[in-house]
TORKE-673473 format. One line per 8 residues: number of its first residue (from 1); their letters; for each residue z, y, x of N, C-alpha, C, O, CB. Coordinates in nm, 2 decimals. Glycine has a CB too. Layout:
BEGIN
NUM) A) Z Y X Z Y X Z Y X Z Y X Z Y X  ...
END
This chain:
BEGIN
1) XXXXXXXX) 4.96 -0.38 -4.19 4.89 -0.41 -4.31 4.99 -0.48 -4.41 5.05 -0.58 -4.40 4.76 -0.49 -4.29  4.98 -0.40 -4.50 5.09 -0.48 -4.61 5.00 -0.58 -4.74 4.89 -0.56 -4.79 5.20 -0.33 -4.71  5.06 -0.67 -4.75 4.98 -0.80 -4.82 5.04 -0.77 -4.99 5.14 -0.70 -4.98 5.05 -0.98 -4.73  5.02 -0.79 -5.08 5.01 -0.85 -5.24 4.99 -0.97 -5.32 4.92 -1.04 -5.25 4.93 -0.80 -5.29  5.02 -1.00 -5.41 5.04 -1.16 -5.43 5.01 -1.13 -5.53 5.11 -1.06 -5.56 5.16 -1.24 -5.41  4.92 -1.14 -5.64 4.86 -1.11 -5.80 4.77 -1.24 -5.84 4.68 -1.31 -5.80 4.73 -0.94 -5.81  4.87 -1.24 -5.97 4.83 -1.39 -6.04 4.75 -1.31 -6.12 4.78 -1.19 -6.15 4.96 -1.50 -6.13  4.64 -1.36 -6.16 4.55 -1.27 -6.29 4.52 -1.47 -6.40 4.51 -1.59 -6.39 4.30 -1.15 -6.19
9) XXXXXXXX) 4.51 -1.34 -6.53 4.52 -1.46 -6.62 4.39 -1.36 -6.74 4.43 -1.25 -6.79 4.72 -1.51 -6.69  4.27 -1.42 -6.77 4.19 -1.34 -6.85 4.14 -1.43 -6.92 4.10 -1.54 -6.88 4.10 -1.27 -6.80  4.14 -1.38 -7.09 4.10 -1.43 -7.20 3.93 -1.45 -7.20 3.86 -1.37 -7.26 4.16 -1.33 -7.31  3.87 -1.55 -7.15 3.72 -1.60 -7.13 3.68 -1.61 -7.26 3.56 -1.60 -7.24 3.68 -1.75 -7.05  3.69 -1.62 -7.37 3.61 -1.59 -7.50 3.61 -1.39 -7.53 3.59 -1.32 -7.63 3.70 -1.68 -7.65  3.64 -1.38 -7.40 3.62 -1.19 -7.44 3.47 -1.17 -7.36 3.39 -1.07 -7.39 3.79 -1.06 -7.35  3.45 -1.25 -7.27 3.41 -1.20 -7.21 3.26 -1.19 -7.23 3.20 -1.30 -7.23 3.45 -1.24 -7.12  3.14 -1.03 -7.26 3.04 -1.03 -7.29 2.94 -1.10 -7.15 2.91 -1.07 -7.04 3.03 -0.89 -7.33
17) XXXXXXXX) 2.90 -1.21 -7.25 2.80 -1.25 -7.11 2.69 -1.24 -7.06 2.64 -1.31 -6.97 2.79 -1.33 -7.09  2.65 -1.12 -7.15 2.56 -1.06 -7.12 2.53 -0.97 -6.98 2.43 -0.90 -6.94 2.55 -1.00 -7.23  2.67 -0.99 -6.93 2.69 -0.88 -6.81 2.74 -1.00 -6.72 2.82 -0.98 -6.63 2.81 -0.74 -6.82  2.68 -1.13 -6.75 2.64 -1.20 -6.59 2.57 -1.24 -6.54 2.49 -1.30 -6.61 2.68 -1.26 -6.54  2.56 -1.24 -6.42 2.44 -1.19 -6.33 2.42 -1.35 -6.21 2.52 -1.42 -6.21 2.50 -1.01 -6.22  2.34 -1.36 -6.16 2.32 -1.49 -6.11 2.24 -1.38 -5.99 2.14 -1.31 -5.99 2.24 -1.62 -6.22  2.39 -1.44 -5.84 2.28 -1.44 -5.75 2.29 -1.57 -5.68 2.27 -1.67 -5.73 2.28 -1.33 -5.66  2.32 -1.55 -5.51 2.24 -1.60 -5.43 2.34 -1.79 -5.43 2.31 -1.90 -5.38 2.22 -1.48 -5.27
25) XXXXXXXX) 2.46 -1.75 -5.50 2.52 -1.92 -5.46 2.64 -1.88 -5.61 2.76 -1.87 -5.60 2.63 -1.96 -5.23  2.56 -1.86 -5.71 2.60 -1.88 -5.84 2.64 -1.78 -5.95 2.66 -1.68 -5.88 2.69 -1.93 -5.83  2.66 -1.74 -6.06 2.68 -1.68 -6.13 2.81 -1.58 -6.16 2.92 -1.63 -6.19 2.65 -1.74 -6.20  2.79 -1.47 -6.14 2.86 -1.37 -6.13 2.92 -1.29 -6.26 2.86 -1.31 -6.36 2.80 -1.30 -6.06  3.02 -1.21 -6.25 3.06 -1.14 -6.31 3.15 -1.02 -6.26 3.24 -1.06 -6.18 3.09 -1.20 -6.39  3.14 -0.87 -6.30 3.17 -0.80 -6.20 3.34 -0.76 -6.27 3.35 -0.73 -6.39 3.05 -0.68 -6.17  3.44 -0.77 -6.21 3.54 -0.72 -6.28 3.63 -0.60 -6.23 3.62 -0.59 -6.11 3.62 -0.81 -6.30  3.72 -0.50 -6.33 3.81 -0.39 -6.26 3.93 -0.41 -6.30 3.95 -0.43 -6.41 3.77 -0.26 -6.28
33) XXXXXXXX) 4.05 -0.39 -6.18 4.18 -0.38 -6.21 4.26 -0.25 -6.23 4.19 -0.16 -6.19 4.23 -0.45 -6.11  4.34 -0.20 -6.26 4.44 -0.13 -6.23 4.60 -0.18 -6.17 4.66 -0.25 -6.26 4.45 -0.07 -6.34  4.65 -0.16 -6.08 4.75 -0.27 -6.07 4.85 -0.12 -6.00 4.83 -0.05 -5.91 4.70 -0.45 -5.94  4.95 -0.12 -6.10 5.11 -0.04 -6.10 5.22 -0.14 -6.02 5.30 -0.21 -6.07 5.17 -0.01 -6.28  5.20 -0.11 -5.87 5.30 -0.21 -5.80 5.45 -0.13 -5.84 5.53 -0.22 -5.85 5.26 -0.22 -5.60  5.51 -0.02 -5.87 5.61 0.04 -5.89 5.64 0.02 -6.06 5.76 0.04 -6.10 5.58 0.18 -5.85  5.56 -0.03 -6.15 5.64 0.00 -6.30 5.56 -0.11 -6.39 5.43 -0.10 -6.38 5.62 0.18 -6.36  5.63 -0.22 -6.49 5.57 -0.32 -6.56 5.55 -0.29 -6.67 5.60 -0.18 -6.68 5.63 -0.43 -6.56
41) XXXXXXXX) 5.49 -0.34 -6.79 5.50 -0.36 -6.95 5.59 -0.42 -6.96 5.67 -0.49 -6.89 5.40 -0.41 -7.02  5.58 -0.39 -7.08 5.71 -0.49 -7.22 5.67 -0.67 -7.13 5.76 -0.75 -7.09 5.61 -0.49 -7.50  5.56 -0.68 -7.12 5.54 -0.79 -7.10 5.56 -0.86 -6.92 5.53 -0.97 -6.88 5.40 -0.80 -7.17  5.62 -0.76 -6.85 5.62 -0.78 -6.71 5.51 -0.78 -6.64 5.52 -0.80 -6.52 5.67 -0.88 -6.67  5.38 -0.76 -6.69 5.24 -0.70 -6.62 5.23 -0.61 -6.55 5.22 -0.51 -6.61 5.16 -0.66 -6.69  5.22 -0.60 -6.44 5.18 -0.48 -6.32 5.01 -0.42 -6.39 5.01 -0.30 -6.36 5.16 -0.58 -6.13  4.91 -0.44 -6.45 4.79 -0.41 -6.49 4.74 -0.47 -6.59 4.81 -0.54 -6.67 4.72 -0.41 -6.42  4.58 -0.47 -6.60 4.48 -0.56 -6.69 4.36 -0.53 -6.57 4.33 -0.44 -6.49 4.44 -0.49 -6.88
49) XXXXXXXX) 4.29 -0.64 -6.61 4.11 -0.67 -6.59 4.09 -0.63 -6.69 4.16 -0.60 -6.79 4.03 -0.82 -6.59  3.92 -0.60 -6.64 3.83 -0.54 -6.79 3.71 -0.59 -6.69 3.71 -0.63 -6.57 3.83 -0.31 -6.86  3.62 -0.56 -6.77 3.48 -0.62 -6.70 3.42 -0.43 -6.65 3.43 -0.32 -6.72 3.34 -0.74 -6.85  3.37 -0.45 -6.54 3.31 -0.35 -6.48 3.23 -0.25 -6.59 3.17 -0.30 -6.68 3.22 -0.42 -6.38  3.25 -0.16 -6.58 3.10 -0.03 -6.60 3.01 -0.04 -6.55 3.03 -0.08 -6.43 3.11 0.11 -6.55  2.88 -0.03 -6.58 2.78 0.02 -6.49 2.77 0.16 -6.44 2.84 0.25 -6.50 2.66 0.00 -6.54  2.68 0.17 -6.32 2.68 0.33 -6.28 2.64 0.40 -6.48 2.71 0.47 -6.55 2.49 0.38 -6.11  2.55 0.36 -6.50 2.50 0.42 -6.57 2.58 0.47 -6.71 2.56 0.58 -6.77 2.39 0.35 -6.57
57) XXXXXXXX) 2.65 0.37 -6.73 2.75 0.37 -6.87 2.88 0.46 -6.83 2.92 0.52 -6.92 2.80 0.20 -6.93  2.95 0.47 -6.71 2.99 0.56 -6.65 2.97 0.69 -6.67 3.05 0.75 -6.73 2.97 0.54 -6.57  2.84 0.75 -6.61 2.74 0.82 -6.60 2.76 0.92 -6.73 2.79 1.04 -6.74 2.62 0.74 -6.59  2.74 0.82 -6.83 2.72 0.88 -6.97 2.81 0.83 -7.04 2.80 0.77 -7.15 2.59 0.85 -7.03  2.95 0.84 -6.95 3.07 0.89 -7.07 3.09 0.78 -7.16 3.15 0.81 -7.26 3.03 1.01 -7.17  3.06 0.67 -7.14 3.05 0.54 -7.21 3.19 0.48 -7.22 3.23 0.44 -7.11 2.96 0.45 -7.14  3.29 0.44 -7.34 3.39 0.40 -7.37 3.43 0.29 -7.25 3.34 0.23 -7.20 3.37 0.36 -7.50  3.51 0.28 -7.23 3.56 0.11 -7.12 3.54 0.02 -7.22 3.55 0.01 -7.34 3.75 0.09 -7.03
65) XXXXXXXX) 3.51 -0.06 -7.10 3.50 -0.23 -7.17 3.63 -0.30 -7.23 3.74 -0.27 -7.20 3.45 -0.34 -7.05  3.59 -0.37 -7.29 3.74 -0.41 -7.33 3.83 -0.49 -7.22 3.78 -0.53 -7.11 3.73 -0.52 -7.47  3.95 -0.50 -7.24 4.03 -0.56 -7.16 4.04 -0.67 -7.17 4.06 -0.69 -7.29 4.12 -0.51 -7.15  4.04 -0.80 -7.10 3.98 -0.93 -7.07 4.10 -1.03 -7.03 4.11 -1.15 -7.06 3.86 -0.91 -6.94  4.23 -0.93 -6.95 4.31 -1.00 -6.95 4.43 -0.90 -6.85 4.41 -0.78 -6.82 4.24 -1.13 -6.91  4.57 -0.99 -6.80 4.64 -0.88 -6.75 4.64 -0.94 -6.60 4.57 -1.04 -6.57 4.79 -0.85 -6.83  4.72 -0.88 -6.52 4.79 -0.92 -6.39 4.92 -0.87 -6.34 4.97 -0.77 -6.37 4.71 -0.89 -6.30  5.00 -0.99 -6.24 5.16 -0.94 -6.26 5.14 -0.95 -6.11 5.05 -1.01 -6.07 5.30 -1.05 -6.36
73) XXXXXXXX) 5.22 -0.90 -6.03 5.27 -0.95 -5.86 5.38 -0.99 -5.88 5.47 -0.96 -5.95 5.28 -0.83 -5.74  5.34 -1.10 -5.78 5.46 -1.21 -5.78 5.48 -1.17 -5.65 5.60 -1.14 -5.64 5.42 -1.39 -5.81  5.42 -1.14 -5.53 5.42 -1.14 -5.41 5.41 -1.04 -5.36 5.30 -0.98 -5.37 5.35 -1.19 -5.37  5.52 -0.96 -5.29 5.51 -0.79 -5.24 5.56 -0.77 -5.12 5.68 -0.76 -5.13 5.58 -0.69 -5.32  5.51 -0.76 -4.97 5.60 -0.79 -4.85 5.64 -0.71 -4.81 5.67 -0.71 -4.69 5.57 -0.83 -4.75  5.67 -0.59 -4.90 5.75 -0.53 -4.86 5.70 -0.36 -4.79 5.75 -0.25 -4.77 5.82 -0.62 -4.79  5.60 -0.40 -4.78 5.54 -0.30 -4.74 5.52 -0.16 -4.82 5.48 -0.17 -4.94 5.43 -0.36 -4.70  5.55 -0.04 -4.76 5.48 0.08 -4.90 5.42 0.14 -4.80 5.43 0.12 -4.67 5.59 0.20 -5.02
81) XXXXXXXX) 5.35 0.24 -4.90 5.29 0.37 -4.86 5.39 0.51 -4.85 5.48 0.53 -4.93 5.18 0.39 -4.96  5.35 0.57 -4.76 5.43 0.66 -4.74 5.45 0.78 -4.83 5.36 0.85 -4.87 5.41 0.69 -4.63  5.59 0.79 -4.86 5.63 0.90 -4.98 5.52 1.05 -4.92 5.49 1.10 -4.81 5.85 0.94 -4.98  5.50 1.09 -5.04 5.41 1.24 -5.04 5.52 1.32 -5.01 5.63 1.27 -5.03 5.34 1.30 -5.20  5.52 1.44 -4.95 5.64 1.49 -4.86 5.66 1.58 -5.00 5.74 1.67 -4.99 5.61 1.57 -4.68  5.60 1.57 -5.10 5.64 1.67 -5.23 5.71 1.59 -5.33 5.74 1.64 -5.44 5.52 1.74 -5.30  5.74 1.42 -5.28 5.81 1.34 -5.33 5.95 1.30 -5.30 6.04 1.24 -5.37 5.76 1.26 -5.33  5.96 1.37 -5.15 6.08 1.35 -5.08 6.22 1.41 -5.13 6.23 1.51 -5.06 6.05 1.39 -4.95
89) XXXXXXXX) 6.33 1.40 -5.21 6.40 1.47 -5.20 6.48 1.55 -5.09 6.53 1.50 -4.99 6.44 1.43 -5.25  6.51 1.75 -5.12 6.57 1.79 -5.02 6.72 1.76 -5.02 6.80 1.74 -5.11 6.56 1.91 -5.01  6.73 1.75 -4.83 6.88 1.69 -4.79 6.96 1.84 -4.85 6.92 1.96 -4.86 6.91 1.66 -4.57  7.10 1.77 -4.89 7.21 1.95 -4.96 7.17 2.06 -4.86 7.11 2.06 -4.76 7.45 1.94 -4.95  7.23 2.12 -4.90 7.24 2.26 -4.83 7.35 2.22 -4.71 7.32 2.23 -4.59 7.30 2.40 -4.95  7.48 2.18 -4.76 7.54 2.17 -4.65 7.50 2.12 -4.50 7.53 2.17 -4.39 7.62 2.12 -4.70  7.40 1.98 -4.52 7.35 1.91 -4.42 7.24 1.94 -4.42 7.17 1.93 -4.52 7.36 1.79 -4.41  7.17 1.99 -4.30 7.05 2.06 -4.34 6.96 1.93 -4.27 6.84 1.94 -4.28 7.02 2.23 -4.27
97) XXXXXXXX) 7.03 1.79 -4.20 6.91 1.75 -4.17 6.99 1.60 -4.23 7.02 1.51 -4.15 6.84 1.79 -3.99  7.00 1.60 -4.35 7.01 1.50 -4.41 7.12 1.40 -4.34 7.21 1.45 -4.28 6.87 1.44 -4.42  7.10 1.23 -4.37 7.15 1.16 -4.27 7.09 1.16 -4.11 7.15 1.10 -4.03 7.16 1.05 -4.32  7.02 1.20 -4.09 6.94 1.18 -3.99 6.93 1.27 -3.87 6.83 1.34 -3.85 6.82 1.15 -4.04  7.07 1.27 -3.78 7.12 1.40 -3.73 6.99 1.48 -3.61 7.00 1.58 -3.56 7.30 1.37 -3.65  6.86 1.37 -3.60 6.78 1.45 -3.53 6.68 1.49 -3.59 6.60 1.44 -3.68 6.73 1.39 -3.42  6.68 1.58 -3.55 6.57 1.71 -3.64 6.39 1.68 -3.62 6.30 1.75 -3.66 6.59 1.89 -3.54  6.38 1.58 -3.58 6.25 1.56 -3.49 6.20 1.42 -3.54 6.09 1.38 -3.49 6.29 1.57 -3.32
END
């Protein structure tokens, strides 16, 4: 299991508070990330928060919420996911099995 380290930092006068919700051990708010562990902004941001969709606003094509705030990884152990084998570059022609003299 590979671990992530994301500082998030969000502008709280954005946030519509009309979309929070009180349950059982305090007041909620639902939020969504996108987080690009491979590529940053101008600003070194891996993503942004936004406050959640409902099914319903979803549903019906409803603009996203605004964005609330960003997030950067500070913390990455190194771990990836395995290249798509349509990402892999082919070994030359000459070597047909790359550096890796076993075929297997």
């Amino acid at each position: 299991m590979s671990k992530v380290g994301i500082s998030i930092s969000i502008d709280v006068t954005k946030i519509d508070k009309s979309r929070l919700f009180t349950g059982k051990k305090g007041v909620y708010m639902d939020l969504t990330t996108f987080i690009d562990l491979d590529e940053k902004d101008q600003y070194d941001n891996n993503g942004f928060i936004s406050q959640s969709q409902t099914k319903e606003e979803r549903d019906a094509g409803a603009d996203r919420t605004p964005i609330l705030g960003n997030c950067k990884v500070f913390f990455n152990d190194g771990a990836t996911q395995p290249t798509p084998p349509s990402m892999i570059e082919p070994a030359p022609a000459d070597d047909p099995f790359g550096s890796d003299p076993i075929p297997f």
